[in-house]
C-alpha positions in Angstrom: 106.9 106.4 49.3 103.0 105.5 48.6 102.4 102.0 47.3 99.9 101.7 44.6 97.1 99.2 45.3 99.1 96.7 42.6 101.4 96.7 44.8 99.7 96.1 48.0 97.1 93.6 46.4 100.9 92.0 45.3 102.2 91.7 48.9 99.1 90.8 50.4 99.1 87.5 48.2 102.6 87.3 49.2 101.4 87.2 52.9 98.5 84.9 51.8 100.6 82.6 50.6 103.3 82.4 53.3 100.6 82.7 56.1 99.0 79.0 53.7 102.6 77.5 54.0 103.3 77.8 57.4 99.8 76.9 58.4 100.2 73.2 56.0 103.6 73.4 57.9 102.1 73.5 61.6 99.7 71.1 60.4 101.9 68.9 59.6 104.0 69.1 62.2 101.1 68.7 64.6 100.6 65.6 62.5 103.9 64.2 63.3 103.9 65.3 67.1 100.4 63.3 67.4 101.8 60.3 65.3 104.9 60.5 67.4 102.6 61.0 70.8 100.7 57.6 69.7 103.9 55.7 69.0 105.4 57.0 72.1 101.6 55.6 73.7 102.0 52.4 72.2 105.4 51.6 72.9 104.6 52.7 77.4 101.5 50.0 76.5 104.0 47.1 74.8 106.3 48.2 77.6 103.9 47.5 80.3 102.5 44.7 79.0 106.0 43.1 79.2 106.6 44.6 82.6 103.4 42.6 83.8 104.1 39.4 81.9 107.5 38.7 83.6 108.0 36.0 85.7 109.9 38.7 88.1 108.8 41.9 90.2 110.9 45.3 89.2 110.9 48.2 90.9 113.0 52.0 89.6 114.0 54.7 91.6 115.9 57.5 90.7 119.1 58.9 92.3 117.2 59.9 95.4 115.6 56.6 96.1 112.2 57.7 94.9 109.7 55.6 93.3 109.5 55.8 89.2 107.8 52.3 88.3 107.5 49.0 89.9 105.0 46.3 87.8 102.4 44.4 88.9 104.0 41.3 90.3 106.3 43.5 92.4 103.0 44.4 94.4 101.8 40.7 94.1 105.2 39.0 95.6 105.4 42.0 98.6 101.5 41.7 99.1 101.7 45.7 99.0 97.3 46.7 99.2 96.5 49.0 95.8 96.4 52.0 97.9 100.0 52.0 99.3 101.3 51.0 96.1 99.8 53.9 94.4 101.0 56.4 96.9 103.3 58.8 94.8 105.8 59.4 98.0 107.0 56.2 98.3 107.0 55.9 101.9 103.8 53.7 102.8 105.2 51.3 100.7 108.6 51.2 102.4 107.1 50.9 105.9 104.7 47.8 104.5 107.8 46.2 103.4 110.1 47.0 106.2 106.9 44.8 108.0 107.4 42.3 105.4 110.8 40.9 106.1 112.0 38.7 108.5 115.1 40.5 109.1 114.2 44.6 108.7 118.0 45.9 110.1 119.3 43.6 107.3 117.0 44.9 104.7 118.2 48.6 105.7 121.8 47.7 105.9 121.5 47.1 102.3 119.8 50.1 101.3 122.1 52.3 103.0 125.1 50.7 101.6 123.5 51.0 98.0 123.0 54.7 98.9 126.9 55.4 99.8 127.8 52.9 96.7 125.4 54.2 94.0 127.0 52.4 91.6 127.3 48.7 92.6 125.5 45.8 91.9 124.4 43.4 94.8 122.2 40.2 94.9 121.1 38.4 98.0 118.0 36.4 99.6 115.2 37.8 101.7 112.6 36.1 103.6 109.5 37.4 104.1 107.5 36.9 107.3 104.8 34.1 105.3 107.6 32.2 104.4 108.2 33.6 100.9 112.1 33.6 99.6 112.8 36.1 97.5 116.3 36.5 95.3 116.8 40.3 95.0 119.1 41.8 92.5 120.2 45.5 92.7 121.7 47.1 89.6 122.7 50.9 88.5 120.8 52.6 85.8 123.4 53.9 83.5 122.6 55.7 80.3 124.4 55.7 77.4 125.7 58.9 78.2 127.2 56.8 81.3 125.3 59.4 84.1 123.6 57.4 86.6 119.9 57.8 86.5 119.0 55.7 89.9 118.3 52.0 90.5 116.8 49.2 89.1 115.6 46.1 91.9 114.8 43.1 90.6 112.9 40.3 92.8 112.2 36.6 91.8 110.5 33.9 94.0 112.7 30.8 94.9 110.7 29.9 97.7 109.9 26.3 96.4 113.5 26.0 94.8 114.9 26.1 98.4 112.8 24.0 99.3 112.9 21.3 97.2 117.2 22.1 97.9 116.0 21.5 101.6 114.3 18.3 101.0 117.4 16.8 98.6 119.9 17.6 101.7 117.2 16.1 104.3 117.1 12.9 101.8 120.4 12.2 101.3 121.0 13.0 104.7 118.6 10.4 105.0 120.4 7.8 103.0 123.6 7.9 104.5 122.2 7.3 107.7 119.4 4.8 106.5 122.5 2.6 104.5 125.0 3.0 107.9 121.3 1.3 109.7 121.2 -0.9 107.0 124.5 -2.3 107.4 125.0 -2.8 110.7 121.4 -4.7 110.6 121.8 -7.2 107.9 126.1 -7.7 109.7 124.5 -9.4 112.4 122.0 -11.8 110.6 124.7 -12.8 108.4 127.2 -13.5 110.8 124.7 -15.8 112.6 123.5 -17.9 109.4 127.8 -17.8 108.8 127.8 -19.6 112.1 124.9 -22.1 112.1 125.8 -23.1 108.3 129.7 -23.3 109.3 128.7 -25.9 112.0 126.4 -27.8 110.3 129.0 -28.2 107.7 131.1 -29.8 109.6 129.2 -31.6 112.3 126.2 -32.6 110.4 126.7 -36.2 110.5 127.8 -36.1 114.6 124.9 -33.7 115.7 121.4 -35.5 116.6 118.5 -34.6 114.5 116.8 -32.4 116.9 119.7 -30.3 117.4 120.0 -29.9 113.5 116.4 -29.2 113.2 116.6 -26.6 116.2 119.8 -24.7 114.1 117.7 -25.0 110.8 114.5 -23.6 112.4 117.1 -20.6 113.9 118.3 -20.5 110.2 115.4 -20.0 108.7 113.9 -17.2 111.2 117.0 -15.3 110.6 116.3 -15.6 107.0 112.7 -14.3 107.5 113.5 -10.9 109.3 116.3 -10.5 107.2 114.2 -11.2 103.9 111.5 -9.1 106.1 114.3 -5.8 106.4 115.1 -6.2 102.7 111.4 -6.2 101.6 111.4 -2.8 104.3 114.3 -1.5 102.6 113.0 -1.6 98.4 109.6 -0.3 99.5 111.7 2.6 101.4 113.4 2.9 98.3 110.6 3.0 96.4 109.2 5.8 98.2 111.6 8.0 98.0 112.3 7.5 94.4 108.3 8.1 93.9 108.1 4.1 92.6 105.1 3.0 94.3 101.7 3.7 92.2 99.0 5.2 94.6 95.7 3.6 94.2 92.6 4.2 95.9 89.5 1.6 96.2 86.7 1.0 98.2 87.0 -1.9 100.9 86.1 -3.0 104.2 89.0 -2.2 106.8 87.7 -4.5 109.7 87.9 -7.5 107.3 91.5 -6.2 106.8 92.2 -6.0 110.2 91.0 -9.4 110.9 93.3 -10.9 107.9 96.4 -9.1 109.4 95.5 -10.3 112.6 95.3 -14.0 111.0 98.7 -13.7 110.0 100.6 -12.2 112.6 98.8 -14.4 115.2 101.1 -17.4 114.8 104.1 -15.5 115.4 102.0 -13.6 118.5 101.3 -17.4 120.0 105.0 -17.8 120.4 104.9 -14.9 122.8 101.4 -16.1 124.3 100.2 -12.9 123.0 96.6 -12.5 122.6 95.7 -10.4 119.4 91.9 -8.9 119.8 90.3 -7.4 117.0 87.3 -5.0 119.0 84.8 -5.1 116.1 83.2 -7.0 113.6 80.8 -4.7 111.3 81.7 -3.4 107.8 83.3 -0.7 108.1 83.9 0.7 103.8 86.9 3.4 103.2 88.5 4.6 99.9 92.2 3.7 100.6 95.3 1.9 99.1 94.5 -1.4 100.2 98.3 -2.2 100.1 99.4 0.1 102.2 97.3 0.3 104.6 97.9 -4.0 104.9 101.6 -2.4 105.4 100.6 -0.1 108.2 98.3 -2.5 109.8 101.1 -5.5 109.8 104.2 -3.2 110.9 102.2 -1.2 114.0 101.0 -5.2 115.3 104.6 -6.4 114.4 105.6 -3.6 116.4 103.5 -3.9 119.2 104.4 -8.1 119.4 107.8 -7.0 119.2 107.5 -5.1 122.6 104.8 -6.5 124.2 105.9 -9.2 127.2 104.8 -13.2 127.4 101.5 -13.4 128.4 100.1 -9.6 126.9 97.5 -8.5 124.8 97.6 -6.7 121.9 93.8 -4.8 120.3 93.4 -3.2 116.8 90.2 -1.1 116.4 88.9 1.5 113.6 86.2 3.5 113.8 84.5 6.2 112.1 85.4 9.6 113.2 83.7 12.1 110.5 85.5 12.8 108.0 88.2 10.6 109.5 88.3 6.9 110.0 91.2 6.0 112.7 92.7 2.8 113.1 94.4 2.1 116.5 96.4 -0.7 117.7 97.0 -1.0 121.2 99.6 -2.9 123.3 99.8 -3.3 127.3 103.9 -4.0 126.5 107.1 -2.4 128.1 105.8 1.5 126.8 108.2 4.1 126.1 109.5 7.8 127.4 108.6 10.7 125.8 112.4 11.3 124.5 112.1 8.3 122.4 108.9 9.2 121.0 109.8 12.0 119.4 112.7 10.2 117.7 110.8 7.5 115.8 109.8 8.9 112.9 112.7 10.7 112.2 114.9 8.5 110.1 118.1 10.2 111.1 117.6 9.7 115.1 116.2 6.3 114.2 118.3 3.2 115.7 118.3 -0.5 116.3 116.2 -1.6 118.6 115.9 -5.1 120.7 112.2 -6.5 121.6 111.4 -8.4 124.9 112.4 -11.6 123.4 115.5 -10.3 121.9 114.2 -9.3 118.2 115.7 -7.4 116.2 114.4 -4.3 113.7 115.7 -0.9 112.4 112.6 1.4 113.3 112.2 1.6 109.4 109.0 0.2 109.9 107.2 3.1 111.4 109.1 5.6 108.6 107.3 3.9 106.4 104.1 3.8 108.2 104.4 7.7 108.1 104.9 7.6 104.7 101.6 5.6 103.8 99.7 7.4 105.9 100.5 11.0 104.7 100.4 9.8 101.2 96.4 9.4 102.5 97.2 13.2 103.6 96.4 11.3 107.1 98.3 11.4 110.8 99.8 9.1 112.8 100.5 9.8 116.4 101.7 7.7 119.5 100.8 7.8 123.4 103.0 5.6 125.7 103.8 4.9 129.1 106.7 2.7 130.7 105.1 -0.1 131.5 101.6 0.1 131.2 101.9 0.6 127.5 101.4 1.9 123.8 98.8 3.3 121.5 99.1 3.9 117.9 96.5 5.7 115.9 96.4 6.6 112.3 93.8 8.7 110.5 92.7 7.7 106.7 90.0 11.0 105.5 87.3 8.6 104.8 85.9 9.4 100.9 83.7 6.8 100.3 
């Protein structure tokens, strides 16, 4: 049957009309897809941005152990260059790690066992080849559906965590064996002023006066190295518990040398040790005048200690750009190699006895090492059995 034009004219505005509809309806449609495509955009931005703000490196794979996303401090804590990171495959970036770690089998021991247990979680430490410590945590991706969609790998940096742990077990290692040092040291002392006091007590009035002032004399040097090991033992306290202010000044280290010198020398003449100072012009350096007085007095103490009647002890400094180094030479009794190496390590440390039977824990020269590296300085000794010791110290001279 033949449709009149009405008719026609009446569809085709029909057609018009549902052609306009679906057209606003695409439109907005396309509208939503774009304004969905942009919130979809915006959230993979706020995502990132968070995935490059942690404190932590991540890295996805899927099922198959291939790479879906790692952030930014991922690359940073395996130092992985831009171009190996960015490789799609995956496997330049496994063979810069595998060169990474200190321990490669153990790295792959893990992997593997991940691969036959795809769904269990693991965490364990891996050092890398500079030293780093990384904690690494391995987790399943589950989705809500509970189908597992790969693996998740989390790494954070403990490196200065373990060591600081390191440093608390080395110091109260430390401490044990500094108080066991301690005690035995002040036992002996005290037993000896126990004695002299208990007979003066009770022959005071029968003794002659010389033999009273002979035990008070006695008395009173035991009283002065044991005052002199408790003074060693707060500032070794002090140390370790960060106590002692660090300050810096300008000042003339000969005329320091000279003044320790002055001091020591009386207890030097009882010996009939000669104490030589080699030179006499200003010499300036930006130091802690206190403790380098402390290092000064204990090295000389030291080298009196161990130096026979009759021997000669010389302190020097001299400018070594950008050092200054300080030196304090003995011609005393010397000392093997094997001792060496034990001084300034406080838990080899022991008693020791000088040529005229003095006594001492060692702590001196801990502490020496201590001032001087607070100066970010060394301190290093040469000896040999019987001809003797040197001691030198560098100060980095910033005047």
């Amino acid at each position: 049957m033949t449709k009149t034009n009405d008719e026609l004219l009446t569809e085709l505005e029909d057609l018009k009309q549902k052609y306009t509809a679906l057209e606003e309806k695409h439109k907005e449609e396309i509208n939503i897809y774009k304004k969905n495509e942009e919130d979809l955009r915006l959230r993979l931005l706020f995502l990132e941005g968070i995935a490059n703000s942690v404190i932590d490196g991540y890295l996805v794979v899927n099922p198959y152990g291939q790479k879906i996303l790692q952030n930014q401090r991922t690359i940073d804590l395996w130092k992985i260059p831009q171009n190996v990171a960015e490789d799609p495959s995956g496997l330049k970036q496994v063979e810069h790690v595998m060169k990474m770690v200190v321990n490669p089998q153990q790295f792959v021991a893990e992997i593997d066992y991940l691969r036959e247990h795809p769904n269990d979680k693991t965490r364990d430490e891996i050092e890398l080849v500079d030293g780093t410590i990384l904690d690494r945590y391995s987790s399943p991706v589950i989705g809500l559906d509970g189908k597992n969609y790969g693996r998740i790998w989390t790494f954070h940096d403990v490196t200065e965590r373990k060591k600081a742990e390191t440093q608390l077990i080395q110091l109260n290692t430390d401490k044990e064996r500094f108080i066991s040092i301690l005690a035995h040291d002040l036992k002996n002392p005290f037993s000896s002023l126990l004695g002299f006091s208990e007979l003066l007590l009770n022959n005071l009035e029968k003794y002659p006066i010389q033999k009273t002032k002979t035990m008070v004399e006695a008395m009173h040097n035991i009283a002065n190295k044991t005052y002199k090991l408790l003074e060693d033992t707060l500032l070794w306290a002090n140390l370790k518990s960060k106590n002692i202010l660090f300050n810096r000044s300008i000042f003339d280290i000969n005329e320091i040398i000279s003044e320790v010198a002055d001091l020591l020398e009386p207890v030097a003449k009882l010996k009939n040790i000669s104490i030589e100072h080699k030179s006499d012009d200003k010499l300036p350096i930006n130091a802690d005048i206190y403790m380098i007085k402390a290092i000064i007095r204990n090295l000389v103490s030291n080298a009196i200690k161990f130096t026979r009647e009759g021997g000669k002890i010389e302190i020097s400094a001299i400018q070594n750009t950008p050092n200054i180094i300080i030196e304090v030479t003995d011609n005393g009794v010397g000392m093997p190699p094997e001792v060496i190496d034990k001084l300034f390590n406080i838990s080899l440390i022991k008693s020791t006895i000088g040529t005229a039977h003095e006594t001492g824990t060692g702590l001196g020269l801990m502490l020496c090492k201590e001032f001087v590296e607070n100066h970010d300085g060394e301190i290093w000794i040469n000896s040999k059995i019987d001809i003797g010791t040197t001691v030198r110290f560098t100060i980095p001279n910033q005047v």
